[in-house]
C-alpha positions in Angstrom: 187.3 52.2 -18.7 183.4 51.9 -18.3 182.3 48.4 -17.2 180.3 45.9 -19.6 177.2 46.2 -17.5 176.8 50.0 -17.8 177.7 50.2 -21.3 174.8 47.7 -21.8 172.3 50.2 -19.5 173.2 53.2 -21.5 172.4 51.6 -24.1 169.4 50.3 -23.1 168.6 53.3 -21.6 169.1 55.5 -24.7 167.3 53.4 -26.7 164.1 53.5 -24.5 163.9 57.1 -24.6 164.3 57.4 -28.7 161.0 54.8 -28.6 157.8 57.0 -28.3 155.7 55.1 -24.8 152.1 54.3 -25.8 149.4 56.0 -23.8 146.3 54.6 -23.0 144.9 58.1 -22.3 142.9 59.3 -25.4 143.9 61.6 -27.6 142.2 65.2 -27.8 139.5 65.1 -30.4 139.7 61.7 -30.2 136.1 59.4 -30.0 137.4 57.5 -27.0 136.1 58.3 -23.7 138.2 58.8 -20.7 137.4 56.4 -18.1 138.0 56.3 -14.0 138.6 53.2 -12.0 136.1 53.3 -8.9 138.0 53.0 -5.7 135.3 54.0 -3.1 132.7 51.7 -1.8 129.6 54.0 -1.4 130.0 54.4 -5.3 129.9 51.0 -6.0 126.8 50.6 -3.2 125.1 53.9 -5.8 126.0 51.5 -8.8 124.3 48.0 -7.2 121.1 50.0 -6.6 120.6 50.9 -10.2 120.7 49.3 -13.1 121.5 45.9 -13.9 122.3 43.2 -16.9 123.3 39.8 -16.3 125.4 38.0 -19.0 126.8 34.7 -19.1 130.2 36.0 -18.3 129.3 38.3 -15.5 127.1 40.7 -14.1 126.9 44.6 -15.7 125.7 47.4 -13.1 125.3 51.3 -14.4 124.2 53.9 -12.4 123.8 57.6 -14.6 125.6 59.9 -12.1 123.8 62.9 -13.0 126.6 65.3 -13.3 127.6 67.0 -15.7 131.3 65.7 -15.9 132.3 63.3 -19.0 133.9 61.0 -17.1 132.6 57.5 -17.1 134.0 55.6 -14.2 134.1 51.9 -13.8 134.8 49.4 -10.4 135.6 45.7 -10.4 134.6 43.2 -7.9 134.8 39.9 -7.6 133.7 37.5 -4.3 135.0 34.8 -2.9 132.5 32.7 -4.7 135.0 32.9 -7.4 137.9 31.1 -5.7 141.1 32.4 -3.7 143.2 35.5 -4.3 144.8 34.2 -7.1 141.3 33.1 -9.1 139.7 36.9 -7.9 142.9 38.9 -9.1 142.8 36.8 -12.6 139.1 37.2 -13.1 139.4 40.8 -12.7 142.4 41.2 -14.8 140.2 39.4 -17.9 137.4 41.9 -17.0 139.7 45.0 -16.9 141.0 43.6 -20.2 137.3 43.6 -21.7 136.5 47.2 -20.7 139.4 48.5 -21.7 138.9 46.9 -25.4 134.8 47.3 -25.4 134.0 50.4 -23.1 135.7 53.4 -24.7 133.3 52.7 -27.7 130.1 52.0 -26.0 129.9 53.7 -23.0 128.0 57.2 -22.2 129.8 60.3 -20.4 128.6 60.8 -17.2 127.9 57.0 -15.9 129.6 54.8 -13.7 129.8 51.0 -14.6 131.0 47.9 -12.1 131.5 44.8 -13.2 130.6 41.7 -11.2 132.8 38.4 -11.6 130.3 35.0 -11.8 131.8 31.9 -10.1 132.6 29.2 -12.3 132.1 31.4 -15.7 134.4 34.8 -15.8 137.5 32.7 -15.8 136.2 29.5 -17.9 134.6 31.6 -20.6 135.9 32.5 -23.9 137.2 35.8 -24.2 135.7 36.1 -27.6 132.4 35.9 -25.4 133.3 38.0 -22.8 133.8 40.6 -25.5 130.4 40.3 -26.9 129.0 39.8 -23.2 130.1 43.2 -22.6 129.2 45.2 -25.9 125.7 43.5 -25.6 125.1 44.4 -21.6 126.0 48.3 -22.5 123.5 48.5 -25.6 120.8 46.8 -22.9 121.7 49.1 -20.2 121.3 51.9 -22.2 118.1 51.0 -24.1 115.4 53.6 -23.5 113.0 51.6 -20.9 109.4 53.1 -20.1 108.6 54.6 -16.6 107.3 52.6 -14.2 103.5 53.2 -13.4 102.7 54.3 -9.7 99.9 53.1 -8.0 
């Protein structure tokens, strides 16, 4: 006689595997770009020297890498200007949420992006916001600006 409790796990267990998992990898042939979560610091200190759009949500930084790989990688960072561990690990949960629903669309193979929590605004603001926060910054980032003159 098999006890209750396993009956219920193989059960449970069969069912899961009959279920087909979601991926949030993109499909070949698909429109959506892969993207890579930054983990090293002198890539982030590359992305903070380049380019830069503030929002009222946070702070976009792009950097084109200059490879030819498609990737587009993107970091997260939030100080403690934002509040304790707790405020910082909710901020960037909202702004990992926002790339992952805004970037695959907008985005450009072959740059990395960080995105910079505010104090006081990434976790008040609307999400509704932070959405269009983010689509704007990318189209900004991206617009063709002229050369600078030398002297």
């Amino acid at each position: 006689m098999t006890p209750p409790l396993a009956e219920e796990a193989l059960r449970i267990a069969e069912a899961s595997e009959s279920l087909a998992a979601v991926s949030s990898c993109p499909v070949k042939g698909s429109t959506a770009k892969p993207y890579v979560i930054l983990a090293k610091r002198a890539d982030f200190l590359r992305v903070a020297s380049a380019r830069r759009q503030g929002t009222g949500g946070f702070l976009l930084q792009a950097r084109r890498r200059g490879d030819d790989s498609p990737v587009v990688r993107v970091g997260f960072t939030c100080s403690k200007k934002i509040g304790n561990a707790v405020a910082r690990n909710r901020a960037k949960r909202r702004l990992r949420e926002v790339v992952r629903a805004i970037l695959p669309a907008l985005a450009q193979p072959g740059w990395d992006y960080v995105v910079v929590g505010k104090p006081g605004a990434t976790l008040t603001r609307d999400f509704a916001l932070l959405l269009t926060d983010l689509s704007g910054a990318l189209v900004q980032i991206h617009r063709d600006r002229p050369a600078k003159a030398t002297p």
